[in-house]
C-alpha positions as CSV (number, residue, x, y, z in Angstrom):
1,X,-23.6,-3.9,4.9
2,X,-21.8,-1.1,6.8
3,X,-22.1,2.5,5.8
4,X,-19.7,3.6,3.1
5,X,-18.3,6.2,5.2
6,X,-17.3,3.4,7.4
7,X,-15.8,1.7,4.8
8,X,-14.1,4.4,3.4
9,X,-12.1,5.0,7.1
10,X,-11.6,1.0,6.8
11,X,-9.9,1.6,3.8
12,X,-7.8,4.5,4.9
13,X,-7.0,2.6,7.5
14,X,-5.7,-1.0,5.4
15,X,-3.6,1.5,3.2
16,X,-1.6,3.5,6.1
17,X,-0.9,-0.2,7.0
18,X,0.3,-1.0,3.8
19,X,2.4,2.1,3.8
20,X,4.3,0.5,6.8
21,X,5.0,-2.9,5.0
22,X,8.6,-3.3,3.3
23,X,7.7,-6.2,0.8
24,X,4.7,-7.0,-1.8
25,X,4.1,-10.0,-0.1
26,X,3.4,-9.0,3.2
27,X,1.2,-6.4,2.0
28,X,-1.0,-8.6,0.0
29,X,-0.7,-11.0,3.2
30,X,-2.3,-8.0,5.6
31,X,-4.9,-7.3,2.7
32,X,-5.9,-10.8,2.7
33,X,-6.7,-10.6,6.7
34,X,-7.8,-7.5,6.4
35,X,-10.7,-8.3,4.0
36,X,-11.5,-11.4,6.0
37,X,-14.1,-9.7,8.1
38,X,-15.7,-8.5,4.8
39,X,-19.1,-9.6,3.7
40,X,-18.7,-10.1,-0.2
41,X,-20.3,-7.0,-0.4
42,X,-18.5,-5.1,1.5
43,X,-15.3,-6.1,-0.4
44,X,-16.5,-5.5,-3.5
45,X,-17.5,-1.9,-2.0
46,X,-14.2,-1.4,-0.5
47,X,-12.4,-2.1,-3.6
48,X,-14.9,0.3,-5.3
49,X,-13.4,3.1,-3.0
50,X,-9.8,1.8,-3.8
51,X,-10.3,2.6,-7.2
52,X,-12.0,5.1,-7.3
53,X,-9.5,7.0,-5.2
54,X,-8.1,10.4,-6.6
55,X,-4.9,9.4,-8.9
56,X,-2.8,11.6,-6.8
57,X,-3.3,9.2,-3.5
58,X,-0.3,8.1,-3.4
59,X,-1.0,4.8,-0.5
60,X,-3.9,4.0,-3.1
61,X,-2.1,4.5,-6.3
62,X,0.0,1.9,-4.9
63,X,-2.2,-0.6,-3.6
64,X,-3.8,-0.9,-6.8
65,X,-0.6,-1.3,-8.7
66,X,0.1,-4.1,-6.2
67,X,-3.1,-5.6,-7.6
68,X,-2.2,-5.7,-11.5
69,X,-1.0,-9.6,-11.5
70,X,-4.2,-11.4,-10.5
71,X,-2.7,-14.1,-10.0
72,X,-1.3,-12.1,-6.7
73,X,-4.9,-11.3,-5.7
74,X,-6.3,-14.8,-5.4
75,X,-3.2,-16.5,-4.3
76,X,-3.6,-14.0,-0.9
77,X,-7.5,-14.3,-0.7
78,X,-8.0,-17.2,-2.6
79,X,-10.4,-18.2,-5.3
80,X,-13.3,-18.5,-3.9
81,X,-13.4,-15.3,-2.2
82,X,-12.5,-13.8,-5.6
83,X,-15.7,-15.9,-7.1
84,X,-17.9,-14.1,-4.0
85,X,-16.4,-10.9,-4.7
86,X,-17.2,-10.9,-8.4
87,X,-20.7,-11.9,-7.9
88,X,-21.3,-9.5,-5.4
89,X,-19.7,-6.3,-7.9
90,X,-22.5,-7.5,-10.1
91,X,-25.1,-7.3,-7.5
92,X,-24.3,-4.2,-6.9
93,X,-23.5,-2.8,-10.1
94,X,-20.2,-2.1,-9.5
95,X,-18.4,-2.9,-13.4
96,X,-15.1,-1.7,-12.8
97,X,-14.6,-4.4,-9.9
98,X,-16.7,-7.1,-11.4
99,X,-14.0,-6.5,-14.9
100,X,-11.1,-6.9,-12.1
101,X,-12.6,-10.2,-10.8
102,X,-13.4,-11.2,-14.4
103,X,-10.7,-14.0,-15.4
104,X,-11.3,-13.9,-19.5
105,X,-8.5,-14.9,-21.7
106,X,-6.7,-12.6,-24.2
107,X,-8.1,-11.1,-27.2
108,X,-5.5,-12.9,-29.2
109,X,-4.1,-16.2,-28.5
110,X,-0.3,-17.4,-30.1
111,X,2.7,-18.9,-29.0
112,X,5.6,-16.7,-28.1
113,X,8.9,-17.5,-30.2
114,X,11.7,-16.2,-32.7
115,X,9.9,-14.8,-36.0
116,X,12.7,-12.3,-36.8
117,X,15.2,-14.2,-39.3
118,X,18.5,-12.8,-37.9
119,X,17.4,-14.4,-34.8
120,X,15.7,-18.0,-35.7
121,X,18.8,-19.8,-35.0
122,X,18.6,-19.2,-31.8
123,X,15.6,-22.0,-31.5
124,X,18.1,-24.6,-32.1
125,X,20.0,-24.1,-29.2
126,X,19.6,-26.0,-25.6
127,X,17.2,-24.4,-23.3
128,X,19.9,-24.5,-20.7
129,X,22.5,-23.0,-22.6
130,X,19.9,-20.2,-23.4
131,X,19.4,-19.6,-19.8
132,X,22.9,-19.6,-19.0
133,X,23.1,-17.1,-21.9
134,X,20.7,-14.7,-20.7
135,X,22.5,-13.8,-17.8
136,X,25.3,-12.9,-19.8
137,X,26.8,-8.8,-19.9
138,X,26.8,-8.8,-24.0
139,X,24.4,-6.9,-25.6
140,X,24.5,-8.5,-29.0
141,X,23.7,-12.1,-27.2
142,X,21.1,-10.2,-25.2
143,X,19.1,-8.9,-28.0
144,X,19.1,-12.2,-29.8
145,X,17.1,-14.0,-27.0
146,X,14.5,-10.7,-26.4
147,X,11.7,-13.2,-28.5
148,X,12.7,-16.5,-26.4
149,X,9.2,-18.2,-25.9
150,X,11.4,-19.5,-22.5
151,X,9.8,-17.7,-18.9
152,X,13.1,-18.6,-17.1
153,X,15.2,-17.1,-20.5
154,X,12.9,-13.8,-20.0
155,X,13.0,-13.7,-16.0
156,X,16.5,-13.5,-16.1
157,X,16.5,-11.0,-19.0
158,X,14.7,-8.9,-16.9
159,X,16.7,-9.0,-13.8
160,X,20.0,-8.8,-15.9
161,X,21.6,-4.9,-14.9
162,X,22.4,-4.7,-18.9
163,X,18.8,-4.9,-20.0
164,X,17.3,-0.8,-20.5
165,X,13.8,-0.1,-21.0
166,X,14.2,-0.3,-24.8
167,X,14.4,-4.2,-24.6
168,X,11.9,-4.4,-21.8
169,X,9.7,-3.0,-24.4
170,X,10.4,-5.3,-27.2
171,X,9.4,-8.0,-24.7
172,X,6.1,-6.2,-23.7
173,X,4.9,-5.5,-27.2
174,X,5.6,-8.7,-29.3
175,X,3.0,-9.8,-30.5
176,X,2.1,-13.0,-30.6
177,X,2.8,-13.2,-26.9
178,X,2.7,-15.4,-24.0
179,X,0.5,-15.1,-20.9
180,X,3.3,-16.1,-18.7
181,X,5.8,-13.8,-20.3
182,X,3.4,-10.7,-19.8
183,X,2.9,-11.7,-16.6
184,X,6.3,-11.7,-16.0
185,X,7.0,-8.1,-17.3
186,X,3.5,-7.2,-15.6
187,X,4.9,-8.3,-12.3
188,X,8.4,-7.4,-12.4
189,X,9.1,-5.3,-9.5
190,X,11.6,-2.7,-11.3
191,X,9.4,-2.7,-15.0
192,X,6.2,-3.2,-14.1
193,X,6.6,0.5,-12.7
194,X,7.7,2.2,-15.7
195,X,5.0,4.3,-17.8
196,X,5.5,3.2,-21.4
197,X,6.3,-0.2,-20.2
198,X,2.8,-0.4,-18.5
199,X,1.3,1.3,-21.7
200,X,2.9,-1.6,-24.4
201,X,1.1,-4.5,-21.9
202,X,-2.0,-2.3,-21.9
203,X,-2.2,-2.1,-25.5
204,X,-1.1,-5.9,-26.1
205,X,-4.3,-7.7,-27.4
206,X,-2.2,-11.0,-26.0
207,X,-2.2,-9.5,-22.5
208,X,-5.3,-11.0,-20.6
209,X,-8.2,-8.2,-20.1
210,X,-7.7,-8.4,-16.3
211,X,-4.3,-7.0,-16.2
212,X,-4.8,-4.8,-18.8
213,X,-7.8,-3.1,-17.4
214,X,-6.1,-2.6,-14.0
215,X,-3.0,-0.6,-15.8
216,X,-5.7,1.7,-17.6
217,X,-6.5,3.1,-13.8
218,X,-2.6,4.3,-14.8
219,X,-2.6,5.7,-17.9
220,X,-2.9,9.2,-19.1
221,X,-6.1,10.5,-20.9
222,X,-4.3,10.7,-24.5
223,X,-3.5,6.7,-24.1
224,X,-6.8,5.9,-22.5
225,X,-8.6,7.5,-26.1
226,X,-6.3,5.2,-28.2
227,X,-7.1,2.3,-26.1
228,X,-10.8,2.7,-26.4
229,X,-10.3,3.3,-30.3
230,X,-8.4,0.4,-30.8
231,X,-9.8,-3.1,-32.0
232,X,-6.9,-5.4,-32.0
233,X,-7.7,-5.2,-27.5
234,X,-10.4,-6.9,-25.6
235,X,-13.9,-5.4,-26.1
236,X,-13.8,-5.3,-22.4
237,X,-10.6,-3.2,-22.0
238,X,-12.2,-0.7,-24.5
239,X,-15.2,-0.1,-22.8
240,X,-13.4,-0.2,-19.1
241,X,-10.8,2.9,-21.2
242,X,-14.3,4.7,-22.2
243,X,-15.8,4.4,-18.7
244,X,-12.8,5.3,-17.0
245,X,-12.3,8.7,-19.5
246,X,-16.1,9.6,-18.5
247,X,-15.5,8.8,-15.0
248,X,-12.2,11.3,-15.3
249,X,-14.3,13.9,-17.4
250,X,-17.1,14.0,-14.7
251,X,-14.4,14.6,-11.8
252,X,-13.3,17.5,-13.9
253,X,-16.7,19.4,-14.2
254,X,-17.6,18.4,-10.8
255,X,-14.4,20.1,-9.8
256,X,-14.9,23.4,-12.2
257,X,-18.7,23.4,-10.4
């Protein structure tokens, strides 16, 4: 296994790379190649450095927000590479990146729909015509379909120029929830980036642990105590929120020292 010095210049090196890449794909195209070379262990131990990067690198802040969706992950590297990665993060003791290679399903399981009475109706009409519909400019119409169970109906709400951060956060919140809707909103390249956005699909005990435990490495140190105090989330995404508020606590004394 190389030195981690080494791997840490490897690392710098993959993320200046990055940097130079205009779209997500061909990032996560070069990180693919880029790991290739990689014993398991040594992947695992580079993606250890990754996140445990300072929160103010900017080239790492963003490769690691490139890695929420992991469905992203292990179409670029594939899944057995994932598998090896995982089992090597428990080899080495590494929990953060073993959680991150961990596929569990959500907390809480349902089946995303209309609940809200004004807007049951709304069931009863074709899917196509609620797709049409959700590229539509009126607001009223808009807000009606915010609970469709539809992925297509929410993709487009989420692309639609009307749509503000208030409705995105309707979507990211409901609860029950759909995996593919919160992957959706997890995804989206606009959304995904917004704080309280991030938080609501953090906090959703329908969002699968992976995803959620990758948007902790984001979130402040007053939502990272709420997340580690609240029960309706993965036992998994509490403990990764209490680890990661130690890990942030111990950079702080070390830095006072």
């Amino acid at each position: 296994m190389r030195k981690m010095i080494e791997l840490d210049e490897y690392l710098s090196k993959v993320l200046n790379d990055l940097r130079a890449l205009p779209e997500e794909k061909m990032r996560l195209a070069l990180l693919a190649k880029r790991l290739a070379p990689l014993t398991p262990e040594e992947a695992a131990a580079f993606f250890n450095i990754l996140y445990n990067k300072d929160a103010g690198d900017v080239a790492a802040r963003k490769a690691r927000a490139m890695l929420v969706n992991p469905d992203l992950l292990h179409n670029a590297i594939g899944a057995e590479t994932c598998k090896r990665i995982y089992m090597a993060s428990i080899k080495l003791g590494l929990r953060k990146i073993s959680r991150l290679f961990t596929d569990l399903p959500p907390h809480k399981k349902g089946v995303s729909g209309y609940e809200e009475e004004e807007n049951a109706p709304m069931e009863h009409v074709p899917l196509g015509a609620r797709r049409t519909m959700s590229k539509t400019s009126a607001q009223h119409v808009l807000d009606r379909l915010l609970s469709d169970p539809d992925p297509v109906v929410i993709s487009n709400i989420l692309d639609n120029p009307k749509i503000t951060e208030r409705e995105v956060l309707k979507i990211a919140s409901k609860r029950p929830n759909s995996v593919k809707i919160i992957k959706l909103v997890s995804g989206h390249k606009k959304w995904s980036r917004r704080y309280a956005v991030m938080s609501a699909i953090a906090r959703n005990p329908y969002t699968p642990p992976r995803i959620s435990i990758a948007l902790l490495e984001m979130m402040l140190m007053q939502d990272l105590k709420k997340i580690a105090k609240d029960k309706t989330v993965h036992p998994q995404v509490q403990m990764s929120a209490m680890d990661l508020m130690e890990e942030r606590r111990a950079d702080k004394e070390d830095v006072g020292d």
